[in-house]
N, C-alpha and C positions, 0 to 999 in steps of 0.2 A: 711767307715773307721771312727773310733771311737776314739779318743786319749784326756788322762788327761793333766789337767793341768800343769803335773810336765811333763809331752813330756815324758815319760817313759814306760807308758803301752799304748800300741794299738790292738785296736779289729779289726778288717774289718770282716764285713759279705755282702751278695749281696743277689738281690730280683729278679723277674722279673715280669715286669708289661705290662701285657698282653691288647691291644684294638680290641675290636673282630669290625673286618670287616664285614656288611651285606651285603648283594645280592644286585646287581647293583636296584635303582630304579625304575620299570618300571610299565606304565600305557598302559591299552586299555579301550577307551571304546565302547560303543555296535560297533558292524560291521555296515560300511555302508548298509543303507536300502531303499530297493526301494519301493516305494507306487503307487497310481495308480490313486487316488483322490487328488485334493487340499487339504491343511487346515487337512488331515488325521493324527489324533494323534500319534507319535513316541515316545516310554519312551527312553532315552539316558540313562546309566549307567554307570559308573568307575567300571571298573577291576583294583585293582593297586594290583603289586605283587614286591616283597624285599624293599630298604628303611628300615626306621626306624619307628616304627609306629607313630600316632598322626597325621594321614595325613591330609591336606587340602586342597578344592578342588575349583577349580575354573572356569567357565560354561563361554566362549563369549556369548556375545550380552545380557549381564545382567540378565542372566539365575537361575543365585543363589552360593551359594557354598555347596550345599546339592549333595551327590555320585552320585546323579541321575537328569535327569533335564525333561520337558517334554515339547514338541515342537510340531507344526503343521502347516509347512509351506505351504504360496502359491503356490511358483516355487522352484525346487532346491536350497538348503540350505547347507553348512558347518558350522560346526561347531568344534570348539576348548574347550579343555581342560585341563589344567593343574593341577598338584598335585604336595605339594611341604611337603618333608619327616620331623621327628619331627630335625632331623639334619641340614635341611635345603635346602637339595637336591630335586629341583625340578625336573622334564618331562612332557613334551606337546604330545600330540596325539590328529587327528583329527576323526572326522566322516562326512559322506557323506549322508543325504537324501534326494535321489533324487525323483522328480513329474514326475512321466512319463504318463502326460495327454496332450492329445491334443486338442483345446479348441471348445467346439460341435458348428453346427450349424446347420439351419435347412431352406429349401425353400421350400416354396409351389411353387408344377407343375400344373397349371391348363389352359383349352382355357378361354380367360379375356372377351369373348363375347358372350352373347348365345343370342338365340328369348325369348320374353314372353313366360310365359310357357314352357321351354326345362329346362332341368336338365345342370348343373357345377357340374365336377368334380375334384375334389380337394385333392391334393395327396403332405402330409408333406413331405420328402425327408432330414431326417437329414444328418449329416456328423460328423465321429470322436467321440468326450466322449468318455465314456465309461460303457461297460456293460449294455446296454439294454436302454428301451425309451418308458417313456409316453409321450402320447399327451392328450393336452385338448386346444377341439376349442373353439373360442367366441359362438358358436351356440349350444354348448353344449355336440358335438359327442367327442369319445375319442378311435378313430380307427384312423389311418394313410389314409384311404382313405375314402373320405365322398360328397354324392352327395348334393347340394344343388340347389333351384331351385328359389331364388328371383323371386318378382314381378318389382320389383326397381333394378337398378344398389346400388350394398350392398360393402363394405369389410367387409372382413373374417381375421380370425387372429388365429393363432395356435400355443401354449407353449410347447414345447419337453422339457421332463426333462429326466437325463439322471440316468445310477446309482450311481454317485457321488451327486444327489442330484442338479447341475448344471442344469438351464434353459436355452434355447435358444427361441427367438422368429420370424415370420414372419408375415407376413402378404398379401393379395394380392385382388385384387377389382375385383367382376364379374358384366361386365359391361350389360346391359338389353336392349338389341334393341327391341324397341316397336314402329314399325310401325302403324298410327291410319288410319283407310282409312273414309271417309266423300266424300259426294257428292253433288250437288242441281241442279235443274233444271229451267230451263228459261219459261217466262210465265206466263197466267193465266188463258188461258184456254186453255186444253187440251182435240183438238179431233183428230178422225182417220185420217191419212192418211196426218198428218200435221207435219211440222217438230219441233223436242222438241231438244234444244239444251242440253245437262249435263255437269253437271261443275266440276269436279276434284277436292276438298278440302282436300286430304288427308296427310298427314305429314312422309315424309323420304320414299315416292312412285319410285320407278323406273321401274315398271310395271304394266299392270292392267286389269282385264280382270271383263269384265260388261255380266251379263245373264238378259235380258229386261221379263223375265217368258213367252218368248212364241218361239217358235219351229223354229232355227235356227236366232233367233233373238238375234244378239251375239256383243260386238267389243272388241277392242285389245288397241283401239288410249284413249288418256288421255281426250280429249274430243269431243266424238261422238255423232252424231246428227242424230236421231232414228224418223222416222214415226212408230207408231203401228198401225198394221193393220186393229182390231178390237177395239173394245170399252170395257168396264169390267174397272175391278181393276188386277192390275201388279204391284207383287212383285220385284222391280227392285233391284238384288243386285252389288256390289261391288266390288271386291277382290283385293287386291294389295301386292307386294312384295317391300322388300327395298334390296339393293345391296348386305346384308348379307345372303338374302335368306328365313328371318322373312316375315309372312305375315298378316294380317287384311281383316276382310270381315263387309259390313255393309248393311242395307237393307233399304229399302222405297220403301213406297206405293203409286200408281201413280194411279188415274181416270182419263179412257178417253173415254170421251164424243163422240156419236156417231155424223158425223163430221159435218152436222147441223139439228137443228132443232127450229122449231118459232111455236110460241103460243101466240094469241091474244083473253081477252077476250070476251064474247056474252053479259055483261051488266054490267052497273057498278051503282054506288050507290051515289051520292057527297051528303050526308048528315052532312058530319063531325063526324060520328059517329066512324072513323077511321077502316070501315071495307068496303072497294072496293070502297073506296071514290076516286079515278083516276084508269085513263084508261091508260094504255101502250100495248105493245107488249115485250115478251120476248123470247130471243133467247139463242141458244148454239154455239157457232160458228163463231158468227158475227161479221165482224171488221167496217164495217160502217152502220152507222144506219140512217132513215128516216125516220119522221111519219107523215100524212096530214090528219086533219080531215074535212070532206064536211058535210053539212047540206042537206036535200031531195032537195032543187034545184041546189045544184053544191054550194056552197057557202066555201071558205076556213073558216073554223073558228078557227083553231088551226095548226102547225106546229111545229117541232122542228126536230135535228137531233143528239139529245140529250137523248138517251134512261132513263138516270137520269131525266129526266123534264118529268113527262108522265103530258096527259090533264085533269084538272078538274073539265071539265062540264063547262067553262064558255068562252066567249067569248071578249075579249077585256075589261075585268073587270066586266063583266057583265054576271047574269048567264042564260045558255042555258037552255030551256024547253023541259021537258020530251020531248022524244019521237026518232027516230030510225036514227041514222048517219052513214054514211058511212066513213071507214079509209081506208088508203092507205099505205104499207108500202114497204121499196127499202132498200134492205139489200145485203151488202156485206160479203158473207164470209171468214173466214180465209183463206181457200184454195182459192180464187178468184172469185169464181163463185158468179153472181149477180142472184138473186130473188125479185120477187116483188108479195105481197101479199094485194088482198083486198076485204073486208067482212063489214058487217055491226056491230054497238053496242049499247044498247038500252041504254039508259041514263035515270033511272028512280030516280024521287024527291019524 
């Protein structure tokens, strides 16, 4: 309505002023997503539809305000976003990506004891990840099942990775039962038909069985005490088990002397020339010893019962003259039996 000054003419005319309504404002963004690895990349994006344009957007957890955002969680993650219209109308909507991994692991199956020399078997045994699985051993195999056969108690160690890229580890020690068998015998001389004690030195033994190299000459005892029958050389060996069931075998060689025998020389020489400069008797066998020596009328001129001291030709510090004496010798053997031997020896200057 329009009227002069003088209040006498009036106009009215009318208008209509029209605000256009836009479409409520609404946002999505991407559909929740499920992955299947850690850390695996998710682009997020806005859908926003009505509003007024000029929109602005805004990403939780410091994401950005860019339409799109790009994430790659470790475990299940939400996230938010809102858009707010050039009007001023905002709306939130969420997203959901979730981790659907379950976290790998892996054990070695193996027996943790073998003997020297037997093979370990060794068997990764993962669990869970996902999608498939290498291995690689500290030994250098990279199968799932791998024999090994140490000399030494070792550990072993095996990295499964899975196809997320995710490693698992184990490890497990294969332990080495090494039974050593060792033996020695008593003595220092050995003849037939005399008894030789053996002495057991072997380490983590709990059986044992001895072969003396001759035909049914056998034992079973830790330490057995063997006459051999005959004389030679005998490979005597050894063999022993420890309570794992490992075993060791060891050998030695044994001379035995046949079970006596004496020898005295027919002349000797005391020049000093160091070649049959004294007289003895020498035996195999003999545990006590006698020696007397007589001059052509019966006369003691030397004794001892000391097989180490043989005579030198002389008498009482003084030296004897050529010519043919008689010895006498009383010997005990090992086995018990006494002998006595006597013969002549020429003493030549």
């Amino acid at each position: 309505t329009l009227t002069d000054e003088c209040g006498e003419i009036t106009l009215v005319d009318s208008m209509k002023v029209t605000v256009p309504q836009p479409a409520p404002l609404v946002v999505q963004a991407t559909p929740d997503t499920l992955v299947f690895c850690p850390e695996s990349p998710v682009q997020l994006q806005a859908n926003v539809q009505g509003g007024t344009p000029g929109f602005q957007y805004q990403w939780s957890g410091g994401l950005g305000v860019a339409p799109s955002a790009n994430v790659a969680p470790a475990t299940t993650a939400t996230y938010s976003l809102t858009v707010t219209d050039a009007c001023g109308w905002d709306t939130t909507d969420l997203v959901t990506v979730e981790v659907q991994y379950d976290t790998l692991s892996v054990t070695i199956l193996t027996d943790t004891t073998i003997c020297k020399g037997d093979t370990a078997w060794l068997l990764a045994d993962p669990m869970l990840g996902w999608n498939g699985y290498g291995y690689a051993w500290s030994m250098g195999a990279s199968d799932p099942f791998v024999g090994v056969s140490p000399t030494t108690s070792t550990t072993y160690s095996v990295t499964v990775t899975d196809g997320c890229g995710i490693s698992a580890m184990d490890e497990a020690a294969v332990l080495v039962n090494a039974p050593v068998a060792a033996f020695s015998y008593t003595g220092q001389v050995y003849v037939t038909d005399y008894p030789i004690q053996f002495l057991d030195q072997s380490l983590g033994a709990v059986s044992w069985s001895w072969d003396f190299a001759y035909p049914d000459l056998t034992s079973e005892e830790q330490y057995p005490v063997i006459r051999f029958p005959a004389d030679g050389w005998f490979n005597v060996m050894l063999a022993i088990m420890d309570d794992l069931g490992c075993v060791d075998t060891t050998y030695r060689t044994l001379f035995i002397d046949p079970q006596f025998q004496f020898y005295a020389p027919s002349a000797f020489t005391p020049d000093g020339d160091g070649i049959n400069d004294v007289f003895s008797g020498a035996g195999v066998g003999v545990e006590t010893y006698q020696m007397r020596i007589f001059d052509r009328w019966g006369q003691l001129v030397y004794e001892t019962n000391d097989p180490s001291e043989p005579w030198d030709g002389s008498k009482a510090g003084a030296e004897c003259p050529t010519g043919v004496y008689v010895y006498w010798f009383r010997l005990q053997a090992i086995a018990g039996e006494v002998n006595e031997f006597m013969g002549h020896v020429t003493l030549v200057r």
